[in-house]
MARPA-817019 format. One line per field, with one value per residue (C-alpha): residue in three letters; x, y, z. Coordinates in Angstrom, 1 decimal, decimal comma. Layout:
<rs>
aa: [ALA_...]
c1: [X_...]
c2: [Y_...]
c3: [Z_...]
</rs>
This chain:
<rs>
aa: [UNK_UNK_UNK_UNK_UNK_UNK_UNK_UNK_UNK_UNK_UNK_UNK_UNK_UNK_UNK_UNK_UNK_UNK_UNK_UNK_UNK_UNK_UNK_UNK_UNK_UNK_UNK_UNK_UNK_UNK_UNK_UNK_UNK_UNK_UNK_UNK_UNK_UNK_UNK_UNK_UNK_UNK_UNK_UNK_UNK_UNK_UNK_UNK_UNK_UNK_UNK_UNK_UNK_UNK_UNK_UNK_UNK_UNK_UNK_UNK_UNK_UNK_UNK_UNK_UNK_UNK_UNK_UNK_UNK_UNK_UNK_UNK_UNK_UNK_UNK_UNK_UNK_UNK_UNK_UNK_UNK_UNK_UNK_UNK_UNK_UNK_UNK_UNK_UNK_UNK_UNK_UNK_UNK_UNK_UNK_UNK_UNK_UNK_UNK_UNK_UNK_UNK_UNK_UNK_UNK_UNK_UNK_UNK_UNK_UNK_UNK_UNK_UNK_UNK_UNK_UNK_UNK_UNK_UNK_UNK_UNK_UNK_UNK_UNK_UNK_UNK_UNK_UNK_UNK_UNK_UNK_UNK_UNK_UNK_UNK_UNK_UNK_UNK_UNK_UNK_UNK_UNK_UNK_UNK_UNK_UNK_UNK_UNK_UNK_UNK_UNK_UNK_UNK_UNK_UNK_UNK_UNK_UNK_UNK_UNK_UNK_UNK_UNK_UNK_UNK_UNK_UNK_UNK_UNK_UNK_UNK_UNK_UNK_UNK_UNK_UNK_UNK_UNK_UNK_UNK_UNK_UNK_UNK_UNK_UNK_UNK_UNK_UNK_UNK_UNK_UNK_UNK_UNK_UNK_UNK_UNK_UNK_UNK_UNK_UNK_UNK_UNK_UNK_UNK_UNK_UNK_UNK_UNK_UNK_UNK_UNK_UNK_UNK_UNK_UNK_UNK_UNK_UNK_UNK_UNK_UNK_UNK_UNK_UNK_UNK_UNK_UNK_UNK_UNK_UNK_UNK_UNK_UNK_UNK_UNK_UNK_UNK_UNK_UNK_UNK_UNK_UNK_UNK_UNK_UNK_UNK_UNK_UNK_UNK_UNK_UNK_UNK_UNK_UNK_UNK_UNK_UNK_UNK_UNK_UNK_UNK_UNK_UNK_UNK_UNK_UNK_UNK_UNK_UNK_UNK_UNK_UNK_UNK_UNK_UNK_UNK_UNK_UNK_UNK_UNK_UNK_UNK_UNK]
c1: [101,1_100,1_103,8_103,2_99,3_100,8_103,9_101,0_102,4_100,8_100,0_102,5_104,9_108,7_107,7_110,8_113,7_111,9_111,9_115,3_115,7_114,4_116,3_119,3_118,6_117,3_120,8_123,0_120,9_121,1_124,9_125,3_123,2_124,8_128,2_127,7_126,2_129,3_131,4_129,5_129,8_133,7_133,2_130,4_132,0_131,8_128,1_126,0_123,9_126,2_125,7_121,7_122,4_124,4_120,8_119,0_120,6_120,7_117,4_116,7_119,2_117,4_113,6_112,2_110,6_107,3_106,3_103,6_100,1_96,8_96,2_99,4_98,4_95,0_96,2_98,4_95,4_93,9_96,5_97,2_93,3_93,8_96,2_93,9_90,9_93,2_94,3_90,5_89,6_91,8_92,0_88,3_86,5_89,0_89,6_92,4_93,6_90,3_89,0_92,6_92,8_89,4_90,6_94,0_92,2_89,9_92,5_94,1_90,5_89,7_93,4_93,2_90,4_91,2_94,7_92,9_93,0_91,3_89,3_92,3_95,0_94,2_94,1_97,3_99,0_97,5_98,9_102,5_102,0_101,5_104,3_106,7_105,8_105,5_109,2_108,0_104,8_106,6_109,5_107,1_104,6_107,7_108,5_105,1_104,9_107,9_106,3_102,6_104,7_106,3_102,6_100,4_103,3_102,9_106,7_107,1_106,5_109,0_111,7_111,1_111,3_114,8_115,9_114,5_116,2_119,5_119,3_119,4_122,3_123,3_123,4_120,8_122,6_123,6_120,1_118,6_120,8_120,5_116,3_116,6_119,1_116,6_113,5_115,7_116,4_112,9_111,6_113,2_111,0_107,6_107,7_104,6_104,5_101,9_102,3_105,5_104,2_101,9_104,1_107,9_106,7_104,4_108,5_110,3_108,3_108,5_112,4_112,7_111,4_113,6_117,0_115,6_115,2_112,3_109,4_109,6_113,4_112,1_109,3_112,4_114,3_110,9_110,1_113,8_113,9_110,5_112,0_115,3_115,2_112,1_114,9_116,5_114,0_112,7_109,5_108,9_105,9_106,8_110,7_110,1_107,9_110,3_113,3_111,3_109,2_113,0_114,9_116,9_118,2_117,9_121,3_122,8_120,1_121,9_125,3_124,4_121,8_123,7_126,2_123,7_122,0_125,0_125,1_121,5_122,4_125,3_122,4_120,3_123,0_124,0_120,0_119,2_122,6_121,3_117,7_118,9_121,5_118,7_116,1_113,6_109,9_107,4_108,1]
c2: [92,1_95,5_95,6_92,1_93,3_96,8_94,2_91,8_89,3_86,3_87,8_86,0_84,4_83,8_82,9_80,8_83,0_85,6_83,3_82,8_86,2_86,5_83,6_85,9_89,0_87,4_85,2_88,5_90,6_88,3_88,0_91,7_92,7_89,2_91,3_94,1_93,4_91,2_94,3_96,6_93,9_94,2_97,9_99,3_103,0_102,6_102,3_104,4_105,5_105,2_108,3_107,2_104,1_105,9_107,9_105,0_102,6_105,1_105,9_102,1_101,9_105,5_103,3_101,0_98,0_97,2_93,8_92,2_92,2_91,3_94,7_94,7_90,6_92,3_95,2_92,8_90,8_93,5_94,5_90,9_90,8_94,0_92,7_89,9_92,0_93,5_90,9_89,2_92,6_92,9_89,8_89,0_92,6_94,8_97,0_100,1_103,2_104,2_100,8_99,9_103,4_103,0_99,8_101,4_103,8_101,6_99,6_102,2_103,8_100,5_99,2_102,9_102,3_98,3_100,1_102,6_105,3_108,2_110,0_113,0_110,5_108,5_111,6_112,6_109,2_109,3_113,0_112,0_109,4_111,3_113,8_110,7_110,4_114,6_115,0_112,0_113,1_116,3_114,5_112,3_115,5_117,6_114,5_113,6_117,6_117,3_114,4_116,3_118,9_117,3_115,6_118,4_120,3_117,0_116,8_113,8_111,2_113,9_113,1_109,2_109,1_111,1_108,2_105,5_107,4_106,9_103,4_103,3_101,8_99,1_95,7_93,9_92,9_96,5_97,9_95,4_96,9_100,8_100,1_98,9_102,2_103,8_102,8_102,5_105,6_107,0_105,0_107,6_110,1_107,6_104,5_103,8_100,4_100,5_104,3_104,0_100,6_102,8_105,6_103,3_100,4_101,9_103,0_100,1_97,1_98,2_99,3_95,7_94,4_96,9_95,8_91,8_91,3_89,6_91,6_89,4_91,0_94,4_93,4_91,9_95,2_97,4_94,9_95,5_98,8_99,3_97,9_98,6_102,6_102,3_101,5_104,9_107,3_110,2_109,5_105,9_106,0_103,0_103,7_106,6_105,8_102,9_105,4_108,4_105,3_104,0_107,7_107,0_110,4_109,3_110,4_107,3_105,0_105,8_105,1_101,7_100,9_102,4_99,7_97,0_98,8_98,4_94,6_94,5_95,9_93,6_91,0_92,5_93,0_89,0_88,2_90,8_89,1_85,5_86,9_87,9_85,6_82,5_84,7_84,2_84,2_84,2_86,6]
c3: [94,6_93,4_91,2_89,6_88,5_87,0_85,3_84,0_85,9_87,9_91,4_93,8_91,2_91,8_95,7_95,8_94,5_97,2_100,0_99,7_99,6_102,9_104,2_103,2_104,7_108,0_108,1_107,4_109,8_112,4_111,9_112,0_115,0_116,9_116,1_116,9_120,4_121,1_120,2_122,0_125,3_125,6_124,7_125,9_125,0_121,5_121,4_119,2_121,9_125,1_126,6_126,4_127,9_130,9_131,4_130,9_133,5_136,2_135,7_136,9_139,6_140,9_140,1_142,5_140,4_141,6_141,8_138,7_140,4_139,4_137,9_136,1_134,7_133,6_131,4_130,1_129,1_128,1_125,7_124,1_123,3_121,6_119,4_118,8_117,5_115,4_113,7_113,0_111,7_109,0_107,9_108,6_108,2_106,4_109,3_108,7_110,1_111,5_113,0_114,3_115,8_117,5_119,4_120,8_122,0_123,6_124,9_126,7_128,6_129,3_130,6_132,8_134,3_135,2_136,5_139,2_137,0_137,2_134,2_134,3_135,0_131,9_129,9_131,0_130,7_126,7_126,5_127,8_124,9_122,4_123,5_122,6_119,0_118,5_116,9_114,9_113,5_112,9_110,5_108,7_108,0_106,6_104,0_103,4_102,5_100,0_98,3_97,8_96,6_93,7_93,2_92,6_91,1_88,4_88,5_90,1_86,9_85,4_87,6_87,5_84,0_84,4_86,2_84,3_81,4_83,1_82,8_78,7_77,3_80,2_80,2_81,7_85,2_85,5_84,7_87,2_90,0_88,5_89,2_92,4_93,4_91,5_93,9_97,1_96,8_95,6_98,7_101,2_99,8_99,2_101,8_100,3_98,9_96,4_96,1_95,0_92,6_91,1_90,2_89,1_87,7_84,5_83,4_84,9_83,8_79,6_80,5_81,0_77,8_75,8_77,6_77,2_81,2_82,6_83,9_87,1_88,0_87,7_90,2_92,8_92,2_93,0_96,1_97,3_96,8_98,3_101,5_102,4_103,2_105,2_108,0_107,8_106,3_108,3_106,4_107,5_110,4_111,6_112,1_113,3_116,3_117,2_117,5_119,4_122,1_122,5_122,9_119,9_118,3_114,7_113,6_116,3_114,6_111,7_112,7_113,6_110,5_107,7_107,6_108,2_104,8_103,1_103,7_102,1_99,1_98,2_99,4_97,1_94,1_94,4_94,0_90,6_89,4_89,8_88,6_85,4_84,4_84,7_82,8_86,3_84,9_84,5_81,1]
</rs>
């Protein structure tokens, strides 16, 4: 949305050719993963992460498994609501960091206390938390450093309109694929959606009148490139938390999403092709 207002373009246009686009990747992703896990089932050795899988299992072969009681069902509860009230707020009362911050933490007092928790032994439970996500925190502060950096240094339109320059001269398919590179690429450094909108698309979006390519294929090649990295950059939040709650050293993540990447970018080439051989509009 933010791309397609910077473009001039209707907000939301070209839902179909995107749609499909998600079909795509869902069908390929599916197909990889479903692969991979039948591979890793016949030879569980040649895992990414089977020496954490060793310490994992006999971790639960050492653990008793306690039986779900009412305590358990409550926190449960408690938890599903949570999710709940996030969901009304922003959609209803424009909640954000702060207000969905506010309710985890509430959450988890209140889901202490209905587990027999003491005052201390919910503090420490939130403490061992947080001690999950501290290699996290640290990686995404170091990248978000790089990119304030290269902000208040005011190079960083300076180096996007190096890149944009290396585009000049190709054909149209070619300079489709070159932008989304371009913003995959950029991505790793900016996961930022409509950060990153804000900063490509004043370049890309005239780039595509020059070269005779529709406004609407620069904003697919943005979206795509917007997207794909977030699943291997150090500076993605979200990826990292996953990998650091999960014990997943992130150089084994990348041994298994790397190829999967790889599969999305010939996704993605097939789609800018199609985009701008049919001239996909609006303008």
């Amino acid at each position: 949305g933010v791309a397609q207002g910077i473009a001039g373009l209707p907000l939301f246009s070209g839902l179909q050719l995107r749609l499909a686009l998600f079909a795509a990747l869902i069908l390929v992703s599916i197909g990889y993963v479903t692969w991979y896990a039948h591979r890793i089932k016949k030879h569980p050795e040649l895992s990414s992460v089977h020496e954490e899988d060793l310490k994992y299992n006999s971790t639960l072969e050492a653990e008793e498994v306690p039986l779900m009681t009412a305590r358990h069902k409550s926190v449960l509860l408690m938890f599903v609501l949570t999710i709940a009230a996030v969901i009304v707020g922003v959609l209803k009362f424009d909640f954000y960091i702060n207000e969905m911050a506010g309710l985890f933490l509430f959450c988890g007092i209140v889901s202490g206390i209905i587990g027999g928790l003491t005052a201390g032994e919910i503090a420490d439970a939130f403490l061992k938390g947080c001690g999950n996500l501290l290699f996290a925190n640290i990686v995404i502060g170091m990248c978000n450093a790089a990119t304030i950096i290269m902000q208040e240094a005011h190079i960083m339109d300076t180096i996007i309109h190096f890149l944009a320059g290396l585009l000049s001269g190709l054909s149209p398919v070619l300079t489709a694929c070159g932008m989304f590179v371009i913003q995959d690429i950029f991505n790793i450094l900016v996961p930022s959606g409509s950060g990153q909108a804000a900063i490509t698309m004043p370049l890309m979006a005239p780039l595509a009148d020059l070269i005779g390519m529709t406004r609407q294929t620069a904003v697919l090649a943005f979206q795509m490139g917007d997207a794909f990295t977030n699943s291997v950059t150090p500076a993605s939040g979200t990826t990292m938390t996953i990998l650091s709650i999960a014990g997943i050293p992130l150089r084994r993540w990348w041994k298994f999403a790397i190829p999967m990447l790889g599969i999305w970018w010939i996704v993605a080439f097939v789609v800018l092709f199609y985009a701008t051989a049919v001239q996909i509009g609006p303008f």
